[in-house]
C-alpha positions as CSV (number, residue, x, y, z in Angstrom):
1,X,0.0,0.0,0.0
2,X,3.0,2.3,0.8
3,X,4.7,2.3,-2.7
4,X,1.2,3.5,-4.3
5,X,1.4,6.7,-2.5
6,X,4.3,8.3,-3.0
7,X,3.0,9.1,-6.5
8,X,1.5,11.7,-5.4
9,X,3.3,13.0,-2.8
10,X,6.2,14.1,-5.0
11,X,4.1,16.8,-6.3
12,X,2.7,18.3,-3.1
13,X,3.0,21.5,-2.5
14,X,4.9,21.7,1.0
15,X,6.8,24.3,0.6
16,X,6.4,28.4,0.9
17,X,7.7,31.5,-0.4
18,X,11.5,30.9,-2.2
19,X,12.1,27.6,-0.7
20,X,11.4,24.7,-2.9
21,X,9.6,22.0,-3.0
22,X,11.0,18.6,-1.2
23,X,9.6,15.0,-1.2
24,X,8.6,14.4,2.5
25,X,7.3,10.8,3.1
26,X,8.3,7.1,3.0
27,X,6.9,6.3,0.4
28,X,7.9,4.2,-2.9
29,X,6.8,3.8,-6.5
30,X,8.2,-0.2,-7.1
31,X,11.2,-1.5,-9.0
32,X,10.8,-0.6,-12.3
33,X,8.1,2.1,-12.2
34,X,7.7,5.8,-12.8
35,X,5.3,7.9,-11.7
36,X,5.0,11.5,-13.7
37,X,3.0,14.2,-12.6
38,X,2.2,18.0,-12.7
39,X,1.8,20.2,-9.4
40,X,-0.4,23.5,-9.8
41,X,0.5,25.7,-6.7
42,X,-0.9,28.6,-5.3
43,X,-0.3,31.2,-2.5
44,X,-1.2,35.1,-1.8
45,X,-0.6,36.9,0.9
46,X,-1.6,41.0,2.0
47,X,0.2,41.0,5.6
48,X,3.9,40.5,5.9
49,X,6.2,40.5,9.4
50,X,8.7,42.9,9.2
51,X,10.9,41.3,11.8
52,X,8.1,40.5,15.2
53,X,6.2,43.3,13.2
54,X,2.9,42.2,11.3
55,X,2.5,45.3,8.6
56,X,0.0,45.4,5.6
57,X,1.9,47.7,2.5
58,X,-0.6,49.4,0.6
59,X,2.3,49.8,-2.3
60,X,2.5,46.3,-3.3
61,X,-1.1,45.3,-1.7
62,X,-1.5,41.3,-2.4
63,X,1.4,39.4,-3.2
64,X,0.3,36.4,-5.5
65,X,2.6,32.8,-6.3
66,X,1.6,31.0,-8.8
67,X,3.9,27.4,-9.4
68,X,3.2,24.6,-12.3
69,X,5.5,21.7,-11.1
70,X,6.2,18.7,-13.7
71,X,8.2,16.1,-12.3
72,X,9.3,12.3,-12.2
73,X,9.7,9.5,-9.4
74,X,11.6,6.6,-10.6
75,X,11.8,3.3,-8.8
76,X,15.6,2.3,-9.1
77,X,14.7,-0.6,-6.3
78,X,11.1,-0.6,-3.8
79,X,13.4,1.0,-1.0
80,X,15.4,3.6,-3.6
81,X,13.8,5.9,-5.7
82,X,14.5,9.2,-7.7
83,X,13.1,12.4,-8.0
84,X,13.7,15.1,-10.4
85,X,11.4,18.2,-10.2
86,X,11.1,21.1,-12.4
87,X,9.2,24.2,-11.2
88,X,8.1,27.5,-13.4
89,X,7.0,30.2,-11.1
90,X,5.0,33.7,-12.0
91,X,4.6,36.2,-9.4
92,X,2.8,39.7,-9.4
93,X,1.5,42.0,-7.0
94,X,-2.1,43.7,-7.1
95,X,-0.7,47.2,-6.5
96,X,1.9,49.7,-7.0
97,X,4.7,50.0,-9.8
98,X,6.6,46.4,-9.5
99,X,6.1,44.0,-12.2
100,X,5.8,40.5,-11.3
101,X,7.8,37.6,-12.8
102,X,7.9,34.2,-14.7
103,X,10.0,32.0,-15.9
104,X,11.9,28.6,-14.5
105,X,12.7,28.3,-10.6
106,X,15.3,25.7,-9.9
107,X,15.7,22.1,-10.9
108,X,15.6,19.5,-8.3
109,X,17.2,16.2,-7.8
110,X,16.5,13.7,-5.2
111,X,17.8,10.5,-4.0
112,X,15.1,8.7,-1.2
113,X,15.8,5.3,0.6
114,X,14.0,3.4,3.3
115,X,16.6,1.8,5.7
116,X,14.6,-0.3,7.9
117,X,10.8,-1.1,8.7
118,X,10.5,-3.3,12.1
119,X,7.2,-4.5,13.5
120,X,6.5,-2.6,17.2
121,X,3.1,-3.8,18.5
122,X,-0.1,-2.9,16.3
123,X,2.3,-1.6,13.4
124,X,5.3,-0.6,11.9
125,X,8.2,1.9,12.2
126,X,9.5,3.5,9.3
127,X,12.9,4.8,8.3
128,X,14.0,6.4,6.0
129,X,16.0,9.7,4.7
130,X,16.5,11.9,1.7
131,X,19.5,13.2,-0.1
132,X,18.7,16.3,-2.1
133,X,20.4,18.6,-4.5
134,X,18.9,21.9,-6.6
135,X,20.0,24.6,-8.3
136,X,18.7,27.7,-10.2
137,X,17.9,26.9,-14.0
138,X,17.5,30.1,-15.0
139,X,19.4,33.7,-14.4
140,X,15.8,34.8,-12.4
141,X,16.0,38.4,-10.2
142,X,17.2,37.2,-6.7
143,X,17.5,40.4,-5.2
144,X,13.5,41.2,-6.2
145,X,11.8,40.6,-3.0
146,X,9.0,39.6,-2.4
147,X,8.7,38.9,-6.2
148,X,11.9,36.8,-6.7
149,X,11.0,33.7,-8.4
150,X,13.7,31.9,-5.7
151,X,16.6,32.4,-3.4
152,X,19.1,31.8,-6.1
153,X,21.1,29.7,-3.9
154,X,22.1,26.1,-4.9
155,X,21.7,23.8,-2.3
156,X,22.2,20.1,-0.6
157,X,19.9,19.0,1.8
158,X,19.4,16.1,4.4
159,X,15.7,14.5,5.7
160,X,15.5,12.6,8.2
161,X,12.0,10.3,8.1
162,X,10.1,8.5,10.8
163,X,6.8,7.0,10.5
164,X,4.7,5.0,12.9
165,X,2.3,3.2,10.7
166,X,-0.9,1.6,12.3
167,X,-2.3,-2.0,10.6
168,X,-5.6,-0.3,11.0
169,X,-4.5,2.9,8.6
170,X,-3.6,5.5,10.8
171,X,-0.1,6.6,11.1
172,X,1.9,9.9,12.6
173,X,5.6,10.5,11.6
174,X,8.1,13.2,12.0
175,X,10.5,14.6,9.6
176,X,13.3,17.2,10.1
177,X,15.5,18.7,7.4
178,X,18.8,20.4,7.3
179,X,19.8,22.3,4.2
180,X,23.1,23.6,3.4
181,X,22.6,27.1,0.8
182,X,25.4,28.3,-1.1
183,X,26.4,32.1,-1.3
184,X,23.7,34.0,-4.0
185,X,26.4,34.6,-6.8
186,X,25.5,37.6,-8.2
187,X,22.6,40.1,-7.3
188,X,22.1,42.9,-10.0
189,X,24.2,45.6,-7.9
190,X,27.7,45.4,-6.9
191,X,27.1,47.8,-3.8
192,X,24.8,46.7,-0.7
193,X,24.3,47.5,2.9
194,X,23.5,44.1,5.3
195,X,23.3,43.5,9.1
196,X,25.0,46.9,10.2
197,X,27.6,46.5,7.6
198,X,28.5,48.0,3.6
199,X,29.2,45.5,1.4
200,X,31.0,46.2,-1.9
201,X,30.1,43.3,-3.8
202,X,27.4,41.3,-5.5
203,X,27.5,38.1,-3.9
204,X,25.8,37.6,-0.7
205,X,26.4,35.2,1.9
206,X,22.8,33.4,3.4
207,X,22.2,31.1,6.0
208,X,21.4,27.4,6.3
209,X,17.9,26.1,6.9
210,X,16.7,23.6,9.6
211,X,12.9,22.8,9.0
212,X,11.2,19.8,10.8
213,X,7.2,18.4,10.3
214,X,5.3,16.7,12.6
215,X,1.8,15.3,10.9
216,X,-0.9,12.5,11.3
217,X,-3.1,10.6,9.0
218,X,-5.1,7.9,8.0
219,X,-4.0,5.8,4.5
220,X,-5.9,3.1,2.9
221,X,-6.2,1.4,-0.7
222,X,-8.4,4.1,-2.0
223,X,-7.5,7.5,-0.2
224,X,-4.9,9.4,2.3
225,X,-5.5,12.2,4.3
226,X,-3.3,13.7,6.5
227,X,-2.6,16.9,8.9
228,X,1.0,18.5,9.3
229,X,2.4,21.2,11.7
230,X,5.1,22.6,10.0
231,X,8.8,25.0,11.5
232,X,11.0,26.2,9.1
233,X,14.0,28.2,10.8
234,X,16.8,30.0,9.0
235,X,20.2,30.0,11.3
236,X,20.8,33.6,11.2
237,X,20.1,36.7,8.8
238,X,19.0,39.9,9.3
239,X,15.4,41.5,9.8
240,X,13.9,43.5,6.9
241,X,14.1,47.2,7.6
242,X,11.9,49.5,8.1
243,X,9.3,49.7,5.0
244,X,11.7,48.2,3.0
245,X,11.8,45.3,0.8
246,X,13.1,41.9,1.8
247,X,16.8,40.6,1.2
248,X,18.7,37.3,0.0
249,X,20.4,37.2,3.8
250,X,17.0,38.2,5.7
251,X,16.4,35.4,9.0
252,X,13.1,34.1,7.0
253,X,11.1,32.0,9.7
254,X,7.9,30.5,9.9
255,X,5.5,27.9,10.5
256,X,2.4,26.8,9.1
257,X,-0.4,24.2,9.2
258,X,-1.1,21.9,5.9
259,X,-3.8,19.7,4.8
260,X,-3.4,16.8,2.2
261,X,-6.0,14.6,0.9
262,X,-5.4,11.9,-2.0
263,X,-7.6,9.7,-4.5
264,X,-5.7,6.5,-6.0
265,X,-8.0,5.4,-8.9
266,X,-6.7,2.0,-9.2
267,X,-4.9,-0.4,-6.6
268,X,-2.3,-1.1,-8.7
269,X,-0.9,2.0,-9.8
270,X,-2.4,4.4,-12.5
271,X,-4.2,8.0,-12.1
272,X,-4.2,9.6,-8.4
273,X,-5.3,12.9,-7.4
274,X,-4.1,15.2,-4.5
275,X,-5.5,17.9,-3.0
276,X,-3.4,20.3,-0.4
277,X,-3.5,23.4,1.4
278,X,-2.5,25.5,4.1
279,X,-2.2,28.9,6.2
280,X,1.3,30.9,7.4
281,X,0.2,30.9,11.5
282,X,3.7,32.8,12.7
283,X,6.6,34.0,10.8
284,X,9.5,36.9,10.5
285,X,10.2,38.7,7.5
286,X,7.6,36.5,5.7
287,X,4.1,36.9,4.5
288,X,1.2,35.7,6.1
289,X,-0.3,33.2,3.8
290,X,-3.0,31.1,2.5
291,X,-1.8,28.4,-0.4
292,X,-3.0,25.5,-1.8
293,X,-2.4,23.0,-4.8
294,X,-3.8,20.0,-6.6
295,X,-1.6,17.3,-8.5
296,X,-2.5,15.0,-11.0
297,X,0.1,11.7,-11.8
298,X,0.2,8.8,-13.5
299,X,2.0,5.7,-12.1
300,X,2.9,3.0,-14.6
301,X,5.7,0.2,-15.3
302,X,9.0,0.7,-17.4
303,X,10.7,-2.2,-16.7
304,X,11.3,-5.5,-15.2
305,X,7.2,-5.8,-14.1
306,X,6.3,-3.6,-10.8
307,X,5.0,-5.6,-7.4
């Protein structure tokens, strides 16, 4: 039942603002199978915090993210699997001067394996992690906040993944994610002032993230729905100033609540359907935001029959 759910999950969207999106679960498409998909994502927001400060800026009024994900899981073996995402993001803002912008975010590669699953009472533990790598694909605006399409950063991440499985269906798991970003190389200005500090330079040093997720669920042949808390911390930065726009090195924080629920079609593989979405309950020098997506994927056998 595990390795028909992950087709979907590949193409949630569970991430916010310039962070992208990550596979998050412990589940596997079988030896030999791929499932493809498409991710339509959407998120607004009208308040930002400024630091602690919750404003509302009448010269950009709502800021809108729209995100069309295609992407690929490929089961290499029914505990390895990988994942290669492709995001194109358009942003715009209801008001003032700034134009929004399109155009490719950063291509994602993933590498996901499940090291153990031993029985403990009524169920089954779970583990797992995720090796991840991205990187900008196309020469986007970095320093364009908050309608950057992305950080411009290329980055390699770790998740750690735990799941508690019940026989009956339900199941809770925790996940926690370190990712290591790499200096933005080259903002369009050679001259910037950071943290207390002038900097005569275009590249700008950012901080690592650490994000965890805590969520619970019920799965079955037919359907999954699940409930996740989720803490994203960045280890340092600076706080946006005062009426100001945001910056590459700004201490972006959050956390939100998300809701998933998916439709499998067929036992066996096939169409799914997922359904998410979600609201921004705390941050600093992030918008307050509602955002949502659906996915649509297509599981099917390539090679050497699928279990």
């Amino acid at each position: 039942m595990l390795k028909l759910y992950t087709c979907t999950a590949a193409f949630l969207l569970l991430s916010y603002f310039s962070h992208s999106q990550l596979p998050t679960d412990l589940q596997f498409v079988p030896k030999g199978s791929i499932c493809a998909g498409v991710n339509y994502g959407y998120n607004s927001w009208s308040k930002y915090w400024e630091g602690e400060t919750l404003r509302e800026n009448g010269n950009i009024g709502t800021v809108s993210r729209q995100q069309i994900t295609a992407g690929a899981m490929i089961g290499v073996l029914d505990r390895l699997n990988v994942i290669v995402m492709l995001p194109y993001v358009m942003t715009k803002a209801s008001q003032g001067t700034l134009n929004g912008q399109n155009g490719f975010q950063d291509f994602s590669l993933h590498l996901k394996g499940k090291f153990a699953e031993p029985r403990l009472g009524p169920g089954k533990i779970i583990l797992g992690g995720v090796l991840g790598f991205s990187t900008p694909l196309s020469k986007y605006l970095v320093d364009f906040a908050p309608l950057n399409l992305g950080a411009g950063t290329t980055n390699l991440s770790y998740r750690q993944l735990i799941n508690y499985q019940l026989d009956n269906g339900f199941f809770a798991n925790l996940r926690a994610n370190y990712t290591y970003r790499s200096n933005v190389p080259n903002i369009h200005r050679d001259f910037y002032f950071d943290q207390g500090q002038a900097h005569y330079s275009n590249e700008v040093k950012v901080d690592d993230i650490l994000d965890w997720t805590a969520a619970l669920g019920f799965s079955n042949k037919k359907i999954l729905a699940e409930v996740s808390y989720n803490t994203v911390n960045t280890l340092g930065g600076s706080d946006i100033r005062i009426w100001d726009p945001g910056f590459p090195s700004n201490n972006m924080d959050f956390s939100h609540i998300t809701g998933r629920f998916d439709y499998y079609f067929s036992e066996n593989g096939g169409l799914n359907l997922s359904l998410s979405g979600g609201y921004t309950l705390a941050g600093r020098n992030v918008g307050q935001a509602f955002f949502a997506g659906i996915s649509v994927n297509y599981q099917f056998p390539v090679w050497g029959g699928s279990k």
